[in-house]
C-alpha positions as CSV (number, residue, x, y, z in Angstrom):
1,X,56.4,81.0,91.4
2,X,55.9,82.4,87.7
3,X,53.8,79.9,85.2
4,X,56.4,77.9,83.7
5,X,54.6,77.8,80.6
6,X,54.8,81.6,80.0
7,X,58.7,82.1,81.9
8,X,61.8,82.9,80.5
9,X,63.9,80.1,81.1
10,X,67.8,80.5,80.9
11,X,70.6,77.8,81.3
12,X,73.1,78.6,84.3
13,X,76.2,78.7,82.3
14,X,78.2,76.4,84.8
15,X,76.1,73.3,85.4
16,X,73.8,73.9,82.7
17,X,70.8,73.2,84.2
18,X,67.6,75.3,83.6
19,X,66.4,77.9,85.5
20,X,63.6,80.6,85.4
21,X,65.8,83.5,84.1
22,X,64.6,85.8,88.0
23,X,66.8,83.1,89.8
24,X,69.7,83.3,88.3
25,X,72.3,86.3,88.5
26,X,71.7,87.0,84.5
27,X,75.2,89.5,83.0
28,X,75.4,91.9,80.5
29,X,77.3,89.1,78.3
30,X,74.2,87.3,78.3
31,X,75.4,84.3,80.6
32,X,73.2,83.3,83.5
33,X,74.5,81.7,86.7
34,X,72.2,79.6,89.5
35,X,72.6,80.9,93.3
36,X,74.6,77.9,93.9
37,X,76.6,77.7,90.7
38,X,77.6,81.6,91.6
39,X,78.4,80.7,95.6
40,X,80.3,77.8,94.5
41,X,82.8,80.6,92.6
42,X,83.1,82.6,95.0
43,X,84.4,79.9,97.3
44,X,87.1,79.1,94.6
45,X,88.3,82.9,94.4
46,X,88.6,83.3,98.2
47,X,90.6,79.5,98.1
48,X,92.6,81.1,95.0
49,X,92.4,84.3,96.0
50,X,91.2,85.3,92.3
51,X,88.1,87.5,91.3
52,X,85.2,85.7,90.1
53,X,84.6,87.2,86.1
54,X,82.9,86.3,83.4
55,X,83.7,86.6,79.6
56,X,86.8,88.6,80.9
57,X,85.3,91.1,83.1
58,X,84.4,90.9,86.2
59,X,81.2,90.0,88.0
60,X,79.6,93.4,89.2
61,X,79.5,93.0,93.2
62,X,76.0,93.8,93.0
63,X,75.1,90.7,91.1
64,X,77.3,88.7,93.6
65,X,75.6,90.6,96.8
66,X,71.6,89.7,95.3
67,X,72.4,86.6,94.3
68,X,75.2,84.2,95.5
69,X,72.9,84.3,99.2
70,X,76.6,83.7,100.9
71,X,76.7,84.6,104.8
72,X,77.2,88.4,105.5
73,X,80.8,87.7,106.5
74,X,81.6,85.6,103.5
75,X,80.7,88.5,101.6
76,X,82.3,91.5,103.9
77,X,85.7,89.3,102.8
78,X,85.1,89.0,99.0
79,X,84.2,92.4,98.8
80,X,87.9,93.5,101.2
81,X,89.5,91.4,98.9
82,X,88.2,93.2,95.5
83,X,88.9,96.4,97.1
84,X,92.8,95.4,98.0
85,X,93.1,93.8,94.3
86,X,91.8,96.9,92.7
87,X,93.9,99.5,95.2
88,X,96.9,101.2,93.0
89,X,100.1,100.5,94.9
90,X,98.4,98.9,98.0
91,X,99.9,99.2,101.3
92,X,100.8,96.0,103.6
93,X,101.7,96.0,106.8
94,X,105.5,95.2,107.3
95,X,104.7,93.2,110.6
96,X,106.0,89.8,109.8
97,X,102.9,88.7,112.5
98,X,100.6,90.9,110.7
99,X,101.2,91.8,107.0
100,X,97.6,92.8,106.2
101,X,96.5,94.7,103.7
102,X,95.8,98.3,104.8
103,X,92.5,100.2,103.3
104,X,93.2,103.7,101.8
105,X,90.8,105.3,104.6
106,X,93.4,104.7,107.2
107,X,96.7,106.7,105.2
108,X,96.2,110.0,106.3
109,X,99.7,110.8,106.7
110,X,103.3,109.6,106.1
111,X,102.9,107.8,109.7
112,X,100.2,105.7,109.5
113,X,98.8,103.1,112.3
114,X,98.2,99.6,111.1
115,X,94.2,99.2,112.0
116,X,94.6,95.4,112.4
117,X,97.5,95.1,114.7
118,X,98.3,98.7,116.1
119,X,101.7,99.1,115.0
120,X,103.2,102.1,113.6
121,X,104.6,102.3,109.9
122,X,106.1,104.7,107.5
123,X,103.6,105.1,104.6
124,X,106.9,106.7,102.4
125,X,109.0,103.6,102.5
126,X,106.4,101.0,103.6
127,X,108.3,100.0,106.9
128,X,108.2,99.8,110.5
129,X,108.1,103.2,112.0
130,X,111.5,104.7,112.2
131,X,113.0,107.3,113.5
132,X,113.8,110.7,111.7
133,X,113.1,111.9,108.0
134,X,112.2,109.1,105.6
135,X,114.6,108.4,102.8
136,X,112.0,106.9,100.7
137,X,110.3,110.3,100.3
138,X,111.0,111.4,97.0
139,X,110.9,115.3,97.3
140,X,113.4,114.7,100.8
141,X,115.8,112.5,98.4
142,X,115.8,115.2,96.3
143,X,116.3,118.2,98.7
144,X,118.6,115.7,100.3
145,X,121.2,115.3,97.4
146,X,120.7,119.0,96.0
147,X,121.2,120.2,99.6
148,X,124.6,117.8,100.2
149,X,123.2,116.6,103.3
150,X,123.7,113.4,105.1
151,X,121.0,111.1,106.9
152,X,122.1,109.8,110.6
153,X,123.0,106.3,110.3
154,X,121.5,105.6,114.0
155,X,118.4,107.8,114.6
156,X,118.1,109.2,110.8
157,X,117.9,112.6,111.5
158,X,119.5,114.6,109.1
159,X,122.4,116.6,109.5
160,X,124.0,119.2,107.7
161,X,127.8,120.1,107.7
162,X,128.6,123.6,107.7
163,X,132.3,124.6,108.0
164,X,135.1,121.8,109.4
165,X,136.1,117.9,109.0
166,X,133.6,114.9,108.0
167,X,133.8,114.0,111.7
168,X,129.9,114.2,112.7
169,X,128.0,114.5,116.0
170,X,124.8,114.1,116.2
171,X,122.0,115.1,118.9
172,X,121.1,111.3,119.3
173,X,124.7,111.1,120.3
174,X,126.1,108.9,117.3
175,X,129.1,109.4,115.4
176,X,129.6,109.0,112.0
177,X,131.5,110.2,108.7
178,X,129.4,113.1,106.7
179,X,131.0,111.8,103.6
180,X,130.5,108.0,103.5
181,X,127.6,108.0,106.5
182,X,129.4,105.4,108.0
């Protein structure tokens, strides 16, 4: 315990109380927050699902890990949830029992396999697996449309017609109009 004659003693900037200044998480804005003043946030942003900040910037996770002394699993969770909130164009499972966020590591490929639930999913249009090309892939669309083809309305294979009516057969055995799709 320092000599609280000679210790630099800060205010936690929530309950105000003091502190010596190596308890407290202390920021680059110069605010300083007591172990339980800190914990206490955190439990509001996983109930709000909102990222604890300070000043308008965001509490480095390092701070939060040293200081908020939160349970290992507490802390696993805040730092998933930072990591979904700060993913560009994040990916959810389109499971209606699932829907869970899915972590960049795990989107190898087009098809991708949800790591929480199992299920397969198209990574292109951001639904259950399907059969056949994806029409959410842009560079298909576009091959697609420059190409005149035509998408199988049943096992969305596509299918391209050569010489003869709109009539269409396809291997899955469905059969549809090449100029409507229908």
């Amino acid at each position: 315990v320092p000599d609280p004659s000679s210790a630099d003693i800060v205010d936690c900037a929530v309950c105000m109380d003091p502190f010596f200044r190596v308890d407290t998480a202390n920021l680059q804005c110069r605010h300083s927050y007591c172990r339980e003043c800190l914990a206490d946030g955190l439990m509001v942003g996983f109930r709000d699902r909102s990222e604890l900040t300070c000043c308008g910037k965001s509490i480095p996770t390092k701070i939060v890990q040293g200081f908020a002394g939160m349970e290992e699993e507490m802390l696993d969770i805040y730092l998933a949830y930072l990591k979904e909130r700060h993913t560009p164009n994040p990916l959810y499972c389109p499971y209606e029992h699932c829907s869970s966020f899915i972590p960049q590591l795990f989107i190898k490929a087009d098809r991708v396999i949800c790591p929480f639930c199992k299920q397969r999913l198209c990574a292109l249009c951001r639904q259950k697996e399907h059969r056949g090309m994806c029409k959410g892939d842009s560079k298909l669309a576009k091959l697609v449309k420059e190409g005149n083809w035509q998408f199988c309305p049943q096992c969305g294979h596509l299918v391209e017609r050569t010489v003869g009516c709109n009539h269409m057969s396809c291997v899955c055995g469905a059969h549809f109009c090449y100029r409507c799709g229908k």
